[in-house]
N, C-alpha and C positions, 0 to 999 in steps of 0.2 A: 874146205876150211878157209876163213880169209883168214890176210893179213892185218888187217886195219888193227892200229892197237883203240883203245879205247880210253879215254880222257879222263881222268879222275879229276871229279867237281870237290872242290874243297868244301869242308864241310863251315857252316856259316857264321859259328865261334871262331875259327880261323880267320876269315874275312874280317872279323870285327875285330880282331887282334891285331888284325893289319893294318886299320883303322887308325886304331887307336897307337898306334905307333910310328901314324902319318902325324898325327895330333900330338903325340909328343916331341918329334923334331919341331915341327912348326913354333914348340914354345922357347925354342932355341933360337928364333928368327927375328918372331912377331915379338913388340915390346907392349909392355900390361898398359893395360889404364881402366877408370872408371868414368862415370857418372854422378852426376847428383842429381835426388829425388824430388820431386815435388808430390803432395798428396793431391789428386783430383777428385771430385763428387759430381754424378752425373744421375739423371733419374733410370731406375731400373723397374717397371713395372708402376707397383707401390709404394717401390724405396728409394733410398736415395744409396746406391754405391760408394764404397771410397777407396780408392786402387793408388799405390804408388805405384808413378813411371815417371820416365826419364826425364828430365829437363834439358830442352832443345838447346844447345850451342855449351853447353859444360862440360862434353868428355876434356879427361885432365891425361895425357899420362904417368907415368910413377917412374919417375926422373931421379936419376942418381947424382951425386952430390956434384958434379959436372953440371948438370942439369940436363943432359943428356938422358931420351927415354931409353928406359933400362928393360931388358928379357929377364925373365925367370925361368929358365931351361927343366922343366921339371924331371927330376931326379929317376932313378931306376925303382928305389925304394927311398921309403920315407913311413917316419913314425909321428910326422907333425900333422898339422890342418891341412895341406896341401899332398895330396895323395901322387904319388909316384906313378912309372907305367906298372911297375909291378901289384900295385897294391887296386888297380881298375876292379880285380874279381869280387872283393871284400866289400869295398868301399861304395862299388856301382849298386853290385846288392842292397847295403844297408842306406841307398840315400831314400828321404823323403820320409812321410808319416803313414799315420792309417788312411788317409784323404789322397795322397799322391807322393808322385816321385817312384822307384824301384822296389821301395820295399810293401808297396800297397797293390802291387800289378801282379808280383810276384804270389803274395797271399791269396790275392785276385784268384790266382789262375790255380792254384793248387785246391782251392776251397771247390770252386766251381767243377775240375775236373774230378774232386773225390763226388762232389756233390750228383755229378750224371754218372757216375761210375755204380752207384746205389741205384739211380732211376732207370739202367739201361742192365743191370742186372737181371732181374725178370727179362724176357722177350716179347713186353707188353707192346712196347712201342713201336719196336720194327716190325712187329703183327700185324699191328693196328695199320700203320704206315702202308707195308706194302698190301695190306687188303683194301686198302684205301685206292690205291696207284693200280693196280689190278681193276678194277672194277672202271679206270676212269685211261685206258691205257694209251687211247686215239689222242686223249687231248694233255696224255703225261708233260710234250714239249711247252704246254701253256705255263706250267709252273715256273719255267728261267725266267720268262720278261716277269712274267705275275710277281714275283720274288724280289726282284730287283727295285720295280716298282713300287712295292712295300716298303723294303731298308732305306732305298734313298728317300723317300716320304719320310723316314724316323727320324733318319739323318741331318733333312732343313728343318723339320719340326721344332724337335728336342735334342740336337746333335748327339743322336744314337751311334754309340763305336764301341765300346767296351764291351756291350749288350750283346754283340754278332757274333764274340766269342762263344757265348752260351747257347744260342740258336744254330751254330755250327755243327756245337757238338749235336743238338737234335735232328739236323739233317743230313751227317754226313752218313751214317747207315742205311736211311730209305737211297739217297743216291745213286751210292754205290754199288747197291742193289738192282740198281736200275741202268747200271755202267757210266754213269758218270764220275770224271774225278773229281778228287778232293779240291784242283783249281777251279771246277763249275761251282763247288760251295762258296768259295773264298768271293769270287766275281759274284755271285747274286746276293751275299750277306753283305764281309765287310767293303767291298769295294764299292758297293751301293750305298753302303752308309756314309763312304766319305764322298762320294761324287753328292751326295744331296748336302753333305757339311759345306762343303766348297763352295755350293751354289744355292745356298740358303736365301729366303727373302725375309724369317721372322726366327733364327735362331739364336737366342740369349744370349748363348755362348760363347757366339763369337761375333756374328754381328753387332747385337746389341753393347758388346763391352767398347769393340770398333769402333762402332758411331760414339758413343760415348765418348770416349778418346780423341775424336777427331773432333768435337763440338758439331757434329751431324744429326739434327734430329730421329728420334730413335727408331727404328723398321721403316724410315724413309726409302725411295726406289724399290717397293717390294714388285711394282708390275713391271718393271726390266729385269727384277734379278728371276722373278716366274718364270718368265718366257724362257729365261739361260736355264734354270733349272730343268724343264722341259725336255728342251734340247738335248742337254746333256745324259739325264735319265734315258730319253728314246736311244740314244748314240751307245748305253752301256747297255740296255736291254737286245739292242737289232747284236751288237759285238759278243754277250752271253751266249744268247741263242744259237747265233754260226758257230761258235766254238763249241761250244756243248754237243751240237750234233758233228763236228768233227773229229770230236775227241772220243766219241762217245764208242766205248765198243759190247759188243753181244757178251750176256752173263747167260748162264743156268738157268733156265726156268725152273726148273724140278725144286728148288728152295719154296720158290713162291708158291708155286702149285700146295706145295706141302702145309705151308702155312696159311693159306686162302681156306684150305680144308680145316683148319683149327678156329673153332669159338671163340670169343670173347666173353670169359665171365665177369662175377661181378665186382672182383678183387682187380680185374684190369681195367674195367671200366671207372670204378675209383683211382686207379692210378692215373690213366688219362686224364681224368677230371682233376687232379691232385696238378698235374703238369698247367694245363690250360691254365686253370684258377689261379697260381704260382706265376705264371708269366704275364697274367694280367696283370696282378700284382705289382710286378717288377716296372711294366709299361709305366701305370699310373703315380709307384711313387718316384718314378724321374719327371716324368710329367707334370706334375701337380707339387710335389716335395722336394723335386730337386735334388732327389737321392743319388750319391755317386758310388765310389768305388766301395763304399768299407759299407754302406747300406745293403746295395745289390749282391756280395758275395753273402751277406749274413741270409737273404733273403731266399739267394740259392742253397744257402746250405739248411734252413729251412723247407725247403721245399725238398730236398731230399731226405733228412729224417722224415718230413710224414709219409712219404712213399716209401721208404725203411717200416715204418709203423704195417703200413696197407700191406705189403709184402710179406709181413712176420705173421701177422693176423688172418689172412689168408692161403699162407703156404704157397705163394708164387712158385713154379718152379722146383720146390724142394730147396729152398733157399734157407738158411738159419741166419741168425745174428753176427753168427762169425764168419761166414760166407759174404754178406753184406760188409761187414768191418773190412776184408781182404779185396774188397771193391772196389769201399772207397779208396783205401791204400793205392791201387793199381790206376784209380782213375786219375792222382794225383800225380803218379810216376808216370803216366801219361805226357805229360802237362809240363813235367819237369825241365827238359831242353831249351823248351820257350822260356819259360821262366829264367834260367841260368842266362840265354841270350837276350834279356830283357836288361839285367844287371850289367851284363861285360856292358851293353850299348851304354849304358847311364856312363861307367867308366869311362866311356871318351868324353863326354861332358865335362868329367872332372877333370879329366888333363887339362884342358883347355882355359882353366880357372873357376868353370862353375856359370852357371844364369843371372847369378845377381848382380845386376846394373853397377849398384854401388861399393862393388871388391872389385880390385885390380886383378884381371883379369885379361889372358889370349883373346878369350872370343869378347871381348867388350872392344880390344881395339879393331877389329874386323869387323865387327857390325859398323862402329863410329866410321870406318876406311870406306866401306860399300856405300854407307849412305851419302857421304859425303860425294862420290865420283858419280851420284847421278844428276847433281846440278847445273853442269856446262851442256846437256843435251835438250834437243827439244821436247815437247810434249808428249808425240807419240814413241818416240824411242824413250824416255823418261818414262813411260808408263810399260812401257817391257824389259825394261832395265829394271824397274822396282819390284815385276813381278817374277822376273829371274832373283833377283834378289830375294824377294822373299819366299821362293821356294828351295832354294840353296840353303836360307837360316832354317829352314823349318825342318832338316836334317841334325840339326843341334836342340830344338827347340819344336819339338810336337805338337805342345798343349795350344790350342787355340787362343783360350784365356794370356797364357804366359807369351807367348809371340804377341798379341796385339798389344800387352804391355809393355815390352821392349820394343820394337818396333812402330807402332802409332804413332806415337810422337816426337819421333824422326822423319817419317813419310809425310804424315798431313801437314808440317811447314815448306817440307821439299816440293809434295805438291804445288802450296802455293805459290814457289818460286818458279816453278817451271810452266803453269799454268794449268795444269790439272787441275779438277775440284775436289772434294775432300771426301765427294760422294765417291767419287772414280779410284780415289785411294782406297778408300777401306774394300770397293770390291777388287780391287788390284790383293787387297791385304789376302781376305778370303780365297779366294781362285788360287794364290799360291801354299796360303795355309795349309788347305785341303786336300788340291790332288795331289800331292807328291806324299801322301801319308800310304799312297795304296803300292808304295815300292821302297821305302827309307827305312832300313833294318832298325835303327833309333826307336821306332813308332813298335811301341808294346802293345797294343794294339791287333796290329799287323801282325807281328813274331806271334800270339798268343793262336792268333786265327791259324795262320799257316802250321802250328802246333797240332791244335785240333784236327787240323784236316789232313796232316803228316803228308805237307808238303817242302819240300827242301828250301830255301830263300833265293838260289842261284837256279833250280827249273823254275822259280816262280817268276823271277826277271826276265829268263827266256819269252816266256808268255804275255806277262804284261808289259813291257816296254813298249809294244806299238800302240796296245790301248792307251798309255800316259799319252804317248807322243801326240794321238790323233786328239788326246784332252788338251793338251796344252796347245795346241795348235789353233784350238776351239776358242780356247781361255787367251787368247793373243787378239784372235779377230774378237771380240767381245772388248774386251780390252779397250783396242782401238778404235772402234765405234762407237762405245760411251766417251774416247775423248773426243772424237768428231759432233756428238751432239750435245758437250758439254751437260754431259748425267752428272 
């Protein structure tokens, strides 16, 4: 028998309570301040955008009748606009609309997890799947890079992240099956989505709003940011691969056998098709429509009533409507954990004062403080000082869109002071936006995938930290060579 005791990992609602109650003293420290806005208009496509941000050189603080900048120490509880530590559960939940913020990730995740919970009912897919991987079993290890290469493709495309939640849930049972973990899913979906967001050469998202921002001509430097993209796709696909076959351990054949022996009728093969045709769907209208969050879950939960339909009408299974109904229920409660940690995370946001520029606000004078302290250095430490920077904000601040609006334009004057170009900023902006979303418990995203794939947030940092590390290490020498050849 040993003696070793064993370490209890705290569970990741606790972490983020801990969080947020680093974030609550800090407002006992840090004194508020704001900005002021100015509206810009820059071309997007066929249109013309118009984004409030910040006006360069206006943080004010909120100066007490001393004139003296003054703290707002937020409270334990509170019944006003400004939410207490106590009040982060409620409040984190209910921020944002049906388009963004917590309570549209949340919905997100519950819709989508009822919605596979009805598609994964039948044993259509995991059939199909592992009759599929049986038949092709020498070149099964092709599907990690294959995979990889795919999401981060989605990811510079159409900054595909939301999406990986949904395709998780379809891959995490052939997998499994196959002895892979639920970390080989997470690495070949979302971490591939955000390694190609990061390093984007024509993504709207976030490039495009970036350059905007910056007065950078729009998908300018796309044959430098290629080549990084490249790169970094090959660097996650060779990193997949080696881990996948070290993690990877011997399952039961006797399942597969079992089901390799079973048909495909023609109530499955409409479900199949039902699926496929559903996630075309989904591709094209982000693609082409620009559909986000409150589109793609309606679109999933679409695509699982008609599989509901195909199911009932064929007797999948022995399945009935109330069987189905107690699926979707289950798939949702699935789903549930991430979601609740999706909410606590918004909650530190609000301790903090909240995102908008123009309210006095914790995290407005910390952005103004950061930006500020990278103007006495030179170019190249100014440009990894910005990109520190802006992968530390991107722990408060997710959205691609919503960081280049804060941020931008503060950076592209700093830039110009320091001697950087404005090209070099906005992929400075990018490279930090990006990778640190595949480890920032903040990033609902992230919480939703690792949901899916039921993995913990604290094993999952064991694993990934040396992949960030060897990213950001990537994203520094990049960095520094676009200052050296003035990109």
């Amino acid at each position: 028998m040993s003696n070793q005791k064993t370490i209890s990992v705290p569970n990741t609602l606790i972490l983020v309570l801990g969080v947020a109650a680093f974030a609550w003293l800090l407002t006992y420290f840090i004194p508020l301040g704001s900005f002021e806005l100015n509206t810009v208009s820059y071309q997007q496509g066929d249109t013309i955008v118009e984004k409030q941000v910040l006006k360069p050189g206006s943080f004010e603080y909120n100066r007490d009748p001393s004139g003296e900048p003054q703290t707002q120490g937020a409270v334990l509880f509170s019944s006003g606009d400004r939410p207490g530590f106590l009040n982060i559960a409620y409040e984190g939940i209910t921020t944002g609309d049906r388009s963004s913020g917590a309570v549209a990730i949340i919905a997100f995740l519950l819709i989508i997890g009822g919605a596979f919970g009805i598609i994964m009912a039948p044993s259509t897919i995991n059939r199909a799947l592992l009759k599929l991987l049986s038949r092709n079993n020498q070149k099964e290890l092709l599907i990690i890079p294959l995979l990889c290469f795919v999401f981060s493709l989605g990811g510079a495309v159409f900054g595909m992240g939301e999406e990986a939640i949904a395709f998780a849930m379809i891959l995490m049972p052939v997998m499994k099956s196959k002895g892979y973990n639920g970390m080989v899913v997470v690495l070949c979906t979302y971490v591939a989505t955000q390694v190609g967001f990061a390093t984007s050469w024509m993504n709207p998202f976030n490039i495009g709003i970036a350059q905007g921002l910056a007065q950078v001509p729009l998908l300018s430097g796309a044959g430098f940011r290629f080549i990084m993209w490249a790169i970094f796709t090959l660097v996650l696909m060779v990193f997949a691969t080696v881990y996948s076959k070290s993690s990877r351990v011997l399952v039961d054949d006797i399942d597969l056998i079992k089901v390799d022996g079973q048909k495909l009728g023609l109530g499955d093969w409409l479900v199949l098709i039902n699926l496929l045709l559903g996630m075309v769907w989904v591709i094209w209208g982000v693609s082409v429509h620009g559909y986000y969050i409150a589109e793609i879950a309606t679109q999933f939960f679409a695509i699982g009533l008609s599989s509901a339909i195909i199911t009932l009408i064929f007797k999948l299974d022995g399945l009935n409507a109330n069987d189905l109904a107690t699926q979707f229920t289950q798939g949702a409660k699935e789903l549930l954990p991430a979601a609740l940690i999706v909410g606590f995370a918004q909650g530190v946001l609000l301790i903090l004062g909240g995102a908008d520029p123009a309210k006095d606000s914790t995290l407005n004078t910390i952005l103004n403080s950061a930006a500020n302290s990278m103007a006495g250095f030179s170019s190249y430490s100014s440009g990894i000082l910005m990109y520190w920077f802006q992968s530390i904000f991107n722990v408060f601040v997710t959205s691609g869109s919503g960081q280049a609006a804060l941020t931008m334009p503060l950076m592209a004057p700093i830039s110009d002071l320091v001697g950087i170009s404005r090209q070099t900023a906005v992929l400075v902006f990018q490279l930090g936006d990006g990778l640190t979303n595949i480890i920032v418990p903040t990033s609902a995203s992230l919480m939703g995938t690792l949901g899916v794939a039921k993995v913990d947030w604290l094993e999952w940092v064991k694993v990934i930290w040396k992949f960030l590390l060897i990213m950001m290490l990537i994203a520094m020498t990049f960095i520094v060579v676009a200052v050296a050849i003035g990109f």
